[in-house]
KESE-47368 format. One record per residue (C-alpha): residue number from 1; x, y, z. Coordinates in steps of 0.1 Angstrom, whole numbers. Example, Ala and Ser with C-alpha at 12.3 -4.5 7.8 and 13.67 -1.06 7.14 Angstrom:
% residues 2
n:u:v:w
1:123:-45:78 .
2:137:-11:71 .
***
This chain:
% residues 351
n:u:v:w
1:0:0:0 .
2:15:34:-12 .
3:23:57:14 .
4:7:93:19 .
5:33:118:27 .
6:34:134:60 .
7:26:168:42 .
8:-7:156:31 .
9:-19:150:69 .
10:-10:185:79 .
11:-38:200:69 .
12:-57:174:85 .
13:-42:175:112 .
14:-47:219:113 .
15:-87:213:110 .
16:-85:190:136 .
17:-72:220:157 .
18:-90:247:147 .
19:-124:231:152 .
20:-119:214:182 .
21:-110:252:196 .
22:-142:265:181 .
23:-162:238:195 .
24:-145:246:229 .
25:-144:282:230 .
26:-168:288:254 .
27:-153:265:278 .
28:-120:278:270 .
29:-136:311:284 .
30:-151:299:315 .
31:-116:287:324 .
32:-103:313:316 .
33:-125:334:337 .
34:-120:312:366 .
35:-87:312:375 .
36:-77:315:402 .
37:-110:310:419 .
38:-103:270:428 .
39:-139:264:429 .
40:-153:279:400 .
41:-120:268:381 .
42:-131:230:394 .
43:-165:233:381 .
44:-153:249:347 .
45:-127:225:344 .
46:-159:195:348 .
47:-177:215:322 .
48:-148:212:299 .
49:-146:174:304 .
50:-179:170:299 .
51:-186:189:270 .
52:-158:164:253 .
53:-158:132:267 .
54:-196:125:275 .
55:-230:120:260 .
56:-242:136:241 .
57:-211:162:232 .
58:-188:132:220 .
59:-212:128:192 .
60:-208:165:184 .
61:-170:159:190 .
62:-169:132:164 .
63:-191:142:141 .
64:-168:176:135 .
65:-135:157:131 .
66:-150:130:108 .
67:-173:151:88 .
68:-164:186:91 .
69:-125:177:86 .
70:-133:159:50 .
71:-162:182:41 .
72:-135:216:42 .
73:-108:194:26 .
74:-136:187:-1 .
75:-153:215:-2 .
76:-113:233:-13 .
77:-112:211:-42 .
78:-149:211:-58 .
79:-155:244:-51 .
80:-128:271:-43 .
81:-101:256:-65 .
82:-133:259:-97 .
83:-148:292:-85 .
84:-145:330:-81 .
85:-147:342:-46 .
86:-189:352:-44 .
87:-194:320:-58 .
88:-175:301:-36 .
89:-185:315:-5 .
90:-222:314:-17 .
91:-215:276:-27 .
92:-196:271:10 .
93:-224:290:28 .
94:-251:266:14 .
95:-231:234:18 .
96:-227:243:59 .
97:-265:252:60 .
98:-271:218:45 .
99:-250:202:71 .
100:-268:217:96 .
101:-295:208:83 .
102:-289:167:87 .
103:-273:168:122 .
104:-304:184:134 .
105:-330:160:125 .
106:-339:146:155 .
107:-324:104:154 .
108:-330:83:185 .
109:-294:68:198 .
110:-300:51:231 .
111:-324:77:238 .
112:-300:103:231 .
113:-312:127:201 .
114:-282:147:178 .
115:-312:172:177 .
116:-299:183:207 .
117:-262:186:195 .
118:-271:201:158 .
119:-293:232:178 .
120:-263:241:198 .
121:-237:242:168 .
122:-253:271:155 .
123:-225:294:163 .
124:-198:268:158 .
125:-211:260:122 .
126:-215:298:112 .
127:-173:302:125 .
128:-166:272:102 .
129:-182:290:75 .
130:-158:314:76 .
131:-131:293:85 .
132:-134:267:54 .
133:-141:298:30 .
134:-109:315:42 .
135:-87:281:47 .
136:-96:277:9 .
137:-83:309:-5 .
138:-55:312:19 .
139:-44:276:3 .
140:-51:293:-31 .
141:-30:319:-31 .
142:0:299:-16 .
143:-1:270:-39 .
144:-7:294:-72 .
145:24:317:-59 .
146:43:281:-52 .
147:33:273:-87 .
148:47:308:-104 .
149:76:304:-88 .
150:86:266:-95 .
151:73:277:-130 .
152:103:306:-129 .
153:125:288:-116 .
154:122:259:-146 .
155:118:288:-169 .
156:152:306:-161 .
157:166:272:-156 .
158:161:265:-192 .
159:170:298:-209 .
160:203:304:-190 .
161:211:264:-207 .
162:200:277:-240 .
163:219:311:-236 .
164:249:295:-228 .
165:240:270:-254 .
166:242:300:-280 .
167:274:311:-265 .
168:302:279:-272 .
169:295:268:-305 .
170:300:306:-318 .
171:334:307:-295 .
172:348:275:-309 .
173:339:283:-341 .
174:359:316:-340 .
175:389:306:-322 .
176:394:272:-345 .
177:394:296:-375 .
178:424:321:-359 .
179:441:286:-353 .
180:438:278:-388 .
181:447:311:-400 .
182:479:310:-375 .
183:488:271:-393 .
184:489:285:-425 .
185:512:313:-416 .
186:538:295:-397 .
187:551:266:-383 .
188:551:253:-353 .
189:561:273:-319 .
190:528:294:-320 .
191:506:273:-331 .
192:516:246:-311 .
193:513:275:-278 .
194:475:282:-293 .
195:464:247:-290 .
196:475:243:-255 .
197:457:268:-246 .
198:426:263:-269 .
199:424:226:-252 .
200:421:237:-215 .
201:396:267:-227 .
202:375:238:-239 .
203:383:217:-213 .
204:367:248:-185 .
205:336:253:-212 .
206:324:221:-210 .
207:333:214:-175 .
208:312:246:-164 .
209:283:240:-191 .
210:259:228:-161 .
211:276:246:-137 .
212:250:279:-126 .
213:279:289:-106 .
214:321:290:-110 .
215:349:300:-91 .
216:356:338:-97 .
217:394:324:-100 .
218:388:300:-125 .
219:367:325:-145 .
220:393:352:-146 .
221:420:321:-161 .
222:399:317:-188 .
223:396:355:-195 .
224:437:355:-196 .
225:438:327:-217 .
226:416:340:-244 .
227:434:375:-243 .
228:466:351:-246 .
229:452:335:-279 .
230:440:364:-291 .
231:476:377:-290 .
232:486:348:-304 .
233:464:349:-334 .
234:471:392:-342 .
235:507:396:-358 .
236:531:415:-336 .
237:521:454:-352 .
238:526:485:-333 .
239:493:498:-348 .
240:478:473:-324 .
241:473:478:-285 .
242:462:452:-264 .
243:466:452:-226 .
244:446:437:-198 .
245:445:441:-159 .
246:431:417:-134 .
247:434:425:-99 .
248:421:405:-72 .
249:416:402:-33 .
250:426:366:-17 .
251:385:359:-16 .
252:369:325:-29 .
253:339:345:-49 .
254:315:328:-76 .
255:302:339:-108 .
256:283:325:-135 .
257:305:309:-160 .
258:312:325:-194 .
259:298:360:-184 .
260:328:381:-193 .
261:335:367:-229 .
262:307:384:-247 .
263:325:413:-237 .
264:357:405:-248 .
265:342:386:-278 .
266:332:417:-287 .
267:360:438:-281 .
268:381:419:-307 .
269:355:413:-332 .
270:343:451:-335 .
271:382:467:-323 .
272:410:452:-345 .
273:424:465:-378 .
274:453:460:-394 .
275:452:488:-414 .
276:443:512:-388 .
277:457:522:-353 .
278:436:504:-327 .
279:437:496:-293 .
280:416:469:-262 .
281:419:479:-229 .
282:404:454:-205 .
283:404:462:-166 .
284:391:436:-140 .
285:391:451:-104 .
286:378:427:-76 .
287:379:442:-39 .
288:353:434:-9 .
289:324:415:-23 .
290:326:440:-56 .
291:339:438:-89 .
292:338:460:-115 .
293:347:453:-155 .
294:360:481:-180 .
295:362:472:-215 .
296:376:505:-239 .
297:383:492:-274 .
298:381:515:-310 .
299:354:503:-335 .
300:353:489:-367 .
301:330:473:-394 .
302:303:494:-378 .
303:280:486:-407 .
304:275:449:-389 .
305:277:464:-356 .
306:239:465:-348 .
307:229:434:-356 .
308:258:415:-342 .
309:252:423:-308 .
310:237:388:-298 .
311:263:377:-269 .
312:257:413:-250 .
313:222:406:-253 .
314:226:374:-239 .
315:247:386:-213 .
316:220:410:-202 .
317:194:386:-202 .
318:215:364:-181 .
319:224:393:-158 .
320:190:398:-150 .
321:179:365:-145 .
322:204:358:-119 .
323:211:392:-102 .
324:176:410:-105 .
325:184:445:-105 .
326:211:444:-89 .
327:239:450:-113 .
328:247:478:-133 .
329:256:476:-167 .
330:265:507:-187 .
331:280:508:-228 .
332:287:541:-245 .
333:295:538:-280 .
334:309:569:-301 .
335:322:567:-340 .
336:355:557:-330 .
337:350:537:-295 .
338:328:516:-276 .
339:327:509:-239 .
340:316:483:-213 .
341:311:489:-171 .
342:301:462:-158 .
343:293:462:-120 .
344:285:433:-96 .
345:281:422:-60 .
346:299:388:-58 .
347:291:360:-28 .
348:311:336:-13 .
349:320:305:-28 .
350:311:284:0 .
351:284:306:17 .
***
């Protein structure tokens, strides 16, 4: 027989509660009222007892934990789960006042009549009222904002695995073509270099491909090495200026892998010529929980500029589907240069 998980008896378990305390409020009163008088308390305290534990009240007693508890849990699903709220409490209203109803015909048991019990749950039933109808929207709200947000959750899930997706295939596909370029050119020493460090680039893409989070120190390694390939690939000409700066506090920080190479992507791919003077300045500055990323580099092929723009895009989208608000990202672009500030609050690795 298939188990019912626990969290299925909690709200069992919560009726249960709540209308055994309406059915004892009054004598929850008198006690109340007693203390400390040791005589009245006695006879409030017999009241109590007897208004649970002996004919006729146990009927009443049973009746509400094995009728009333199903007929709320019932009444959730057939009618507030399928209605607007006038309906529903309408529907609810009528379903109690035909509960009342049955317990009040009079029905001889050992000379005992329910009559008796269903006359003095007038009060009781009209608190339950209330209680189902507001139990059944409370339960509404929370299970349809549970819902949006396991919804969200699977959403982002899935498009920061397609953005990333999008990302690889259009890096490997560049960097194999400078390889092959480089081949062509030369032999050996430089090509040989490129490879090396092609291989353990791959090797951290793939490895981090599942990975929501990265070490910010592995991250930054794989920045280097792709300014180190890039230099590899772009003949030695003093019309071309390429420098980078990464400085970093002894913090363990994560970050979502791949997030700076859009921006460095794009540096080279818009700020190279050989033909003109040109120049990509990268600086990484990493200090108390806050990094910052500057990205100055001069512009060409501005014809294709506009709709190449994909991997900053991306980059965004992926910003705000992990951070929120809570980053800033700023690009100014002019006829001759573009920039990049990116801003960030890092977290621990391990916290």
């Amino acid at each position: 027989m298939k188990k019912i998980k626990p969290l299925y008896w909690i709200p069992l378990l919560g009726h249960m509660l709540i209308i055994w305390i309406i059915i004892n409020m009054k004598a929850f009163s008198r006690l109340y009222y007693s203390y400390p008088n040791e005589k009245d308390l006695e006879l409030a305290w017999e009241s109590f007892m007897n208004r649970n534990f002996e004919s006729p009240n146990y009927y009443y007693i049973i009746n509400c934990l094995f009728i009333l508890v199903p007929l709320i849990e019932v009444n959730y699903w057939l009618v507030i789960e399928k209605y607007n709220l006038l309906k529903s409490i309408l529907i609810t209203i009528g379903i109690f006042f035909i509960y009342q109803i049955i317990i009040s015909i009079p029905i001889p048991i050992s000379e005992i009549k329910i009559s008796q019990v269903g006359l003095r749950a007038i009060e009781p039933i009209l608190l339950l009222t209330f209680y189902a109808t507001g139990y059944g929207f409370a339960r509404k709200l929370i299970c349809q904002y549970l819902k949006k947000k396991t919804d969200t959750i699977q959403r982002y899930g899935h498009e920061l695995q397609t953005l990333r997706a999008q990302w690889n295939p259009h890096f490997f596909f560049n960097s194999l073509n400078y390889l092959y370029g480089t081949a062509l050119e030369e032999n050996a020493p430089r090509t040989s270099e490129a490879v090396e460090i092609l291989s353990k680039m791959m090797r951290y893409s793939v490895s981090t491909a599942n990975e929501q989070w990265v070490p910010l120190k592995q991250e930054l390694e794989f920045i280097d090495q792709y300014f180190a390939i890039q230099k590899l690939r772009l003949p030695n000409h003093p019309n071309i200026a390429i420098s980078q700066s990464i400085e970093t506090d002894a913090e363990d920080y994560k970050i979502p892998p791949m997030l700076i190479l859009p921006f460095v992507e794009n540096a080279f791919k818009y700020g190279v010529s050989l033909e003109k003077p040109c120049s990509i300045k990268m600086s990484i500055l990493v200090s108390k929980n806050d990094f910052t990323l500057e990205i100055n580099n001069s512009i060409f092929n501005t014809s294709h500029l506009k709709g190449n723009q994909t991997g900053l895009v991306n980059t965004k989208k992926l910003l705000s589907l992990i951070y929120g608000d809570k980053f800033t990202l700023i690009h100014q672009k002019t006829e001759a240069a573009f920039q990049v500030m990116l801003k960030l609050h890092l977290t621990r690795l391990f916290a």
